[in-house]
TORFI-317502 format. One record per residue (C-alpha): residue in three letters; z, x, y. Coordinates in pm, whole numbers, padded with zeros to 5 digits, always signed. Layout:
// residues N
ALAZXY;...
This chain:
// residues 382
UNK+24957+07043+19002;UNK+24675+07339+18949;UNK+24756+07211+18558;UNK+24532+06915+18642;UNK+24228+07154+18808;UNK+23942+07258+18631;UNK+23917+07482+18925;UNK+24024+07447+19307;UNK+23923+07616+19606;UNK+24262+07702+19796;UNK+24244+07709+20150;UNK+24493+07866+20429;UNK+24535+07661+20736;UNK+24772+07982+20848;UNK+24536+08269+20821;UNK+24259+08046+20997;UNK+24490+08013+21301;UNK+24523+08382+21280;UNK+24201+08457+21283;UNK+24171+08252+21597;UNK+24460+08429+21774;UNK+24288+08739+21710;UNK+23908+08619+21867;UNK+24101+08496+22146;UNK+24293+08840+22228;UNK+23942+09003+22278;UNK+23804+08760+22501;UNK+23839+08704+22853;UNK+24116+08468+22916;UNK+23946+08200+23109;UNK+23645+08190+22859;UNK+23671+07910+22655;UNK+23644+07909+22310;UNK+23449+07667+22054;UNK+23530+07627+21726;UNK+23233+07610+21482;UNK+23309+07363+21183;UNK+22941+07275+21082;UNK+22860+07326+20706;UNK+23226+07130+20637;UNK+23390+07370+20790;UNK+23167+07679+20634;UNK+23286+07462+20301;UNK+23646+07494+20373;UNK+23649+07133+20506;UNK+23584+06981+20856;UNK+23854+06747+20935;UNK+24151+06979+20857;UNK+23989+07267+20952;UNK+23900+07101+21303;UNK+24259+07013+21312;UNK+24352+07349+21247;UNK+24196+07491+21545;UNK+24261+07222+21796;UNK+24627+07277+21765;UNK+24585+07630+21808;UNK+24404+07663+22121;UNK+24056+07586+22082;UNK+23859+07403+22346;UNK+23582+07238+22179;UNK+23412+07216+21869;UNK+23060+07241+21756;UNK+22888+07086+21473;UNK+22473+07112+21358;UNK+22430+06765+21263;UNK+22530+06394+21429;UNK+22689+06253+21079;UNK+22931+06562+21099;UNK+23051+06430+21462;UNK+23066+06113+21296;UNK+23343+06239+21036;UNK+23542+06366+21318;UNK+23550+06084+21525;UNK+23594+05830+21223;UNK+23913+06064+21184;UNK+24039+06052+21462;UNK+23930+06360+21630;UNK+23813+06346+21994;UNK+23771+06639+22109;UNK+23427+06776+22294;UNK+23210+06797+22026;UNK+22846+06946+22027;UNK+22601+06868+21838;UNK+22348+07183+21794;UNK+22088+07047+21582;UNK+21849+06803+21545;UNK+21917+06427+21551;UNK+21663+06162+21473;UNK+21586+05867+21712;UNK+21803+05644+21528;UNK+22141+05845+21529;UNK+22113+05864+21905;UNK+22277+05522+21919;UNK+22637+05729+21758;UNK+22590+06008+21988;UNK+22628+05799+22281;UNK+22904+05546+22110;UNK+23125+05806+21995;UNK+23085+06023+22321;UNK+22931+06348+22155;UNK+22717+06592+22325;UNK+22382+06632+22186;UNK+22206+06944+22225;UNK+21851+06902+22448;UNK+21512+07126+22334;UNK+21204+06957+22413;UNK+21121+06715+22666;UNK+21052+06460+22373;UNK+21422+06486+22267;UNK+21554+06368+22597;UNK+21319+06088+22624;UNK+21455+05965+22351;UNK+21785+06003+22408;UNK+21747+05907+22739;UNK+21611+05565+22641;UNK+21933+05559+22361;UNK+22181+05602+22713;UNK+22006+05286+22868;UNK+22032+05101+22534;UNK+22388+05204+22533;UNK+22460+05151+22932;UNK+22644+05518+22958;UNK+22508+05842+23016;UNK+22437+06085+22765;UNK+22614+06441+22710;UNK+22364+06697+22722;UNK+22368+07060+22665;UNK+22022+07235+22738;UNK+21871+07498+22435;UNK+21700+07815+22542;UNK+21507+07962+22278;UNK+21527+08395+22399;UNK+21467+08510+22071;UNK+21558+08302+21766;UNK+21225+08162+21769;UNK+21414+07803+21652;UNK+21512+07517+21852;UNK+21485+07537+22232;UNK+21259+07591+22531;UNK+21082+07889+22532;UNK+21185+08123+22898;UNK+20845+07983+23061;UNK+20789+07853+23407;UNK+20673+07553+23285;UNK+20972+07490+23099;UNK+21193+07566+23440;UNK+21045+07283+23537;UNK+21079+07044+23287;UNK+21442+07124+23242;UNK+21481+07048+23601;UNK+21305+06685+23532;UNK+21571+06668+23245;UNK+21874+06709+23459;UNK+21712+06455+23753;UNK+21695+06226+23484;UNK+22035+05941+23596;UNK+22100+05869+23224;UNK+22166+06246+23130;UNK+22465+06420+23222;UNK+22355+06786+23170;UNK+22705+06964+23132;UNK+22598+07317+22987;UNK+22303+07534+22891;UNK+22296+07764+22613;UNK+22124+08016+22387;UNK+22177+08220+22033;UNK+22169+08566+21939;UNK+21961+08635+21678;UNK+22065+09026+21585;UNK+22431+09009+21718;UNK+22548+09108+21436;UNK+22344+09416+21368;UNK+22505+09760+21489;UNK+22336+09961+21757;UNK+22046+09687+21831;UNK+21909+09629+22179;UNK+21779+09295+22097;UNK+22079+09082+22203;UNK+22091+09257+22531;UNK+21729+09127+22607;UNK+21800+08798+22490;UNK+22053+08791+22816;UNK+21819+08917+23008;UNK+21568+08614+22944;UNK+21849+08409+22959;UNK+21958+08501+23278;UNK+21612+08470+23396;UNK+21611+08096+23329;UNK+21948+08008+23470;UNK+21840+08266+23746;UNK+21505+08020+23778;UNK+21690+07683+23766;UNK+21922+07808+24049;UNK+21626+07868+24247;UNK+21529+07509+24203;UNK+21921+07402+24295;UNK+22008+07310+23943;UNK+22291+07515+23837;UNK+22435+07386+23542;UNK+22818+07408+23471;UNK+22888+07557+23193;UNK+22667+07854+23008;UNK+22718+08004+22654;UNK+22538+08227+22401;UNK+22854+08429+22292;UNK+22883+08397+21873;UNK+23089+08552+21601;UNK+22855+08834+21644;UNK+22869+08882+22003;UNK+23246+08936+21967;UNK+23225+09188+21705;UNK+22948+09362+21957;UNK+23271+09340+22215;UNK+23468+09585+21937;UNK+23147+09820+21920;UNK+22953+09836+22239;UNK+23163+09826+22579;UNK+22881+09695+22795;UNK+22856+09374+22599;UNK+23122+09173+22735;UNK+22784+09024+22954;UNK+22785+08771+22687;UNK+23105+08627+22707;UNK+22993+08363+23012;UNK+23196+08045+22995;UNK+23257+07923+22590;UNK+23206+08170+22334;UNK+23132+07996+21998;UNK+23311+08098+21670;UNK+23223+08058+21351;UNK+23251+08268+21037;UNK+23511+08494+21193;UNK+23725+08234+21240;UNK+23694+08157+20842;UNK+23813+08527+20773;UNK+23508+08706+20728;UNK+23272+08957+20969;UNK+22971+08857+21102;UNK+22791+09069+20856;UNK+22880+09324+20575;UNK+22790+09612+20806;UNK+23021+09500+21100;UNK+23300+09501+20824;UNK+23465+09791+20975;UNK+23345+09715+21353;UNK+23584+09434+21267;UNK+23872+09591+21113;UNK+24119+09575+21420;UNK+24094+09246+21454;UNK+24256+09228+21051;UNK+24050+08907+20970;UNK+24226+08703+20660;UNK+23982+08536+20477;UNK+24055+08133+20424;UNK+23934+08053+20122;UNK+24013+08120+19742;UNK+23858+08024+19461;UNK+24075+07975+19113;UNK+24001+07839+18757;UNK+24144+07891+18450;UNK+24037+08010+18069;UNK+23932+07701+17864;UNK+23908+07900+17562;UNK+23916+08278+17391;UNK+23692+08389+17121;UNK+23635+08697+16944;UNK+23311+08747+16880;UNK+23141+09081+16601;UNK+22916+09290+16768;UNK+22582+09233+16799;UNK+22650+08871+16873;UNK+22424+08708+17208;UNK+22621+08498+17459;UNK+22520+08240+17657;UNK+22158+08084+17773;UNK+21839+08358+17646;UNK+22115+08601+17477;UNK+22070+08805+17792;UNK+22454+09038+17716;UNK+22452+09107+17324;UNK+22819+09260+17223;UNK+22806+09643+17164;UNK+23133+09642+16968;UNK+23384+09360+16862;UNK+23467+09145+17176;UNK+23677+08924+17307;UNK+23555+08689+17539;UNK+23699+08392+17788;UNK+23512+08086+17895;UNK+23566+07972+18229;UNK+23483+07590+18303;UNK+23291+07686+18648;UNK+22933+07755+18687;UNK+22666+07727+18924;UNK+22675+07389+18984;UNK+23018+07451+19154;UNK+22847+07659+19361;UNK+22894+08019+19149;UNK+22579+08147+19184;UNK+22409+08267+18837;UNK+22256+08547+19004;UNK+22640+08667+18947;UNK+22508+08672+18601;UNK+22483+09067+18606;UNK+22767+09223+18855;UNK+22961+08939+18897;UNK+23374+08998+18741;UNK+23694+08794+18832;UNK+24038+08855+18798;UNK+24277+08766+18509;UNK+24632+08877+18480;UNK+24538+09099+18768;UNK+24257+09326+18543;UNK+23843+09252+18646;UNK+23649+09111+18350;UNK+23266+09126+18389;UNK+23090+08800+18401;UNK+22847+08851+18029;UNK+22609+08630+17964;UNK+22399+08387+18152;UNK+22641+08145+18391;UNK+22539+07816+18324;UNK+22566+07459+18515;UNK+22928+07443+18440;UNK+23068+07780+18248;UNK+23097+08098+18259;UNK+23205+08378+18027;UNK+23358+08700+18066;UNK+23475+08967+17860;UNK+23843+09036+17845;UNK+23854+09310+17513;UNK+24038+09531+17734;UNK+24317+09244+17893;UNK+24552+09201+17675;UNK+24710+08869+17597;UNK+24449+08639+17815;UNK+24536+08249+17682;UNK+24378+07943+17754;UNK+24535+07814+18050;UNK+24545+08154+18219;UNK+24501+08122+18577;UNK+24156+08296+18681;UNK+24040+08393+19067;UNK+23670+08435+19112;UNK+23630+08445+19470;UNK+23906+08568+19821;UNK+24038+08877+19670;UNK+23986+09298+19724;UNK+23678+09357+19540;UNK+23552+08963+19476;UNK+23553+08884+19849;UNK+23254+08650+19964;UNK+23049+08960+20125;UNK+23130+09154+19751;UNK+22981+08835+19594;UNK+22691+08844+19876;UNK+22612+09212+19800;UNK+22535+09150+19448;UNK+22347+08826+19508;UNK+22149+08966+19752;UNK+22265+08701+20058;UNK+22534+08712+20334;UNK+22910+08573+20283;UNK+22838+08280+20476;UNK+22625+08152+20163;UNK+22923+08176+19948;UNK+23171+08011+20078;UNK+22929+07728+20206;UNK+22793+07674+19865;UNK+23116+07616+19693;UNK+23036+07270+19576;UNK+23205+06970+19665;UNK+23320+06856+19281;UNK+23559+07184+19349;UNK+23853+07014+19551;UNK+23994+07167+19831;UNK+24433+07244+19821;UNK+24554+07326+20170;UNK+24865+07543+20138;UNK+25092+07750+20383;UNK+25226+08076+20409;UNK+25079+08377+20507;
């Protein structure tokens, strides 16, 4: 079937489910766990992804946008679902009609969705946003904002089920940051007790919280009642310095990205390749052009560093990658064919934080940005 792929990002249910097995061994046992699929599924696709984790343990899952709960439910999938970002006024209708939980972080935002429950005749999900430190969404650790959370939950059409925060530096080593980011959140839920609100379920616990569990002992503090997963459960550490903070948890990244040579040419030396000759051959070359470029979500900034694997040797990316090709030089691989099955991205040495490194971004980026005209093959196996 690859035959028919210009390229193909291949994607392992299996070593998804491991890497949830492994979160969940560090965790308390009666901390819940969600699974973060926003971003399709950190672009290894929500709906099978989502069904990945739900039959392997997971309690909930959380999303940044309403139209990505919308592709769960209109598939099916009904499990406790927040919504973390921003909806506008008119999306509040879904929220209530599918039965999502929308995240709550001004008092504007639950007047309006507050007026969207009485429209609706049900009450509206609501999970309260403390802002400690990420200086984004969420009410600021003021008094006055004790108090207008505490008009939020007395408010009949709003079922206010949890309260949360995020780390911002969680997954920086030997930082003291995410410590006093409990500390102000503790503060508020200490505040809102004081008032008689005590809200059911708390959370602030992310893929870099748990790698602070591997690293600092006194951090389990953040665990509290869901811990939300995200790019660990994809196969990859919360940042390229917790790579080895992460090691004993023997994370298997998801995600692979193939293509394969659409054409070899030898070229004299001296000769310029590619958009503003930026690579001129030093000596008589042989290069391969790989249909896959940027607009499939290969950055060009791979332009200089960037190599993939062909019959199991690295060729260097030369030349400028354009919209749709790439070209690398394989003098020194013998026997490379059109038709010769390329990997660019999932393996030693091309991982997504090897990629980041030379790009100058974080993993995350990469496998988010592969592009959507790149289809997705689920396989098995380990």
């Amino acid at each position: 079937m690859n035959n028919y792929r210009r390229a193909w990002a291949e994607i392992n249910p299996s070593h998804i489910a491991h890497n949830l097995r492994a979160v969940k061994n560090v965790i308390p046992s009666l901390t819940r766990l969600m699974g973060i699929v926003k971003g399709d599924a950190y672009g290894h696709g929500i709906v099978p992804v989502a069904e990945t984790l739900l039959a392997n343990g997971v309690d909930a899952l959380g999303v940044a946008i309403c139209e990505e709960g919308i592709t769960l439910r209109e598939t099916g999938i009904n499990a406790p679902t927040l919504i973390m970002g921003f909806t506008p006024d008119p999306l509040l209708d879904e929220v209530l009609r599918l039965g999502l939980v929308q995240t709550v972080f001004s008092p504007s935002g639950a007047v309006a969705l507050s007026d969207a429950a009485k429209r609706a005749g049900k009450r509206a999900q609501v999970h309260i946003k403390i802002d400690t430190g990420m200086s984004r969404l969420g009410f600021l650790p003021k008094r006055e904002n004790i108090e207008a959370i505490c008009e939020i939950a007395r408010d009949p059409m709003l079922d206010v089920q949890g309260i949360y925060t995020h780390c911002a530096t969680s997954d920086a080593l030997e930082n003291g940051f995410v410590y006093e980011q409990r500390a102000r959140f503790a503060w508020v839920l200490s505040e809102l007790e004081t008032r008689g609100l005590r809200v059911p379920v708390k959370h602030m616990s992310n893929s870099g919280a748990v790698a602070q569990t591997l690293f600092a002992p006194d951090s389990d503090g953040l665990f509290m009642d869901i811990v939300r997963v995200g790019v660990m459960l994809y196969g990859l550490p919360p940042s390229h310095e917790m790579g080895e903070v992460c090691s004993p948890l023997c994370l298997k990244p998801a995600m692979r990205l193939f293509s394969q040579v659409s054409m070899v040419k030898e070229l004299a030396s001296g000769v310029g390749i590619s958009y503003g000759h930026l690579f001129t051959t030093a000596r008589p070359t042989t290069i391969a052009v790989i249909p896959v470029g940027y607009a499939d979500g290969y950055p060009r900034r791979l332009t200089h560093g960037g190599r993939v694997l062909i019959r199991g040797c690295f060729a260097p990316i030369v030349g400028a990658i354009c919209m749709d090709q790439c070209m690398v030089d394989v003098t020194d691989i013998p026997g490379v064919t059109p038709g010769d099955t390329v990997t660019m991205l999932g393996e030693p040495g091309i991982t997504a934080d090897d990629l980041a490194d030379i790009v100058g971004t974080i993993g995350y980026e990469i496998v988010c940005g592969i592009g959507k005209r790149v289809p997705r093959v689920y396989i098995n196996g380990n």
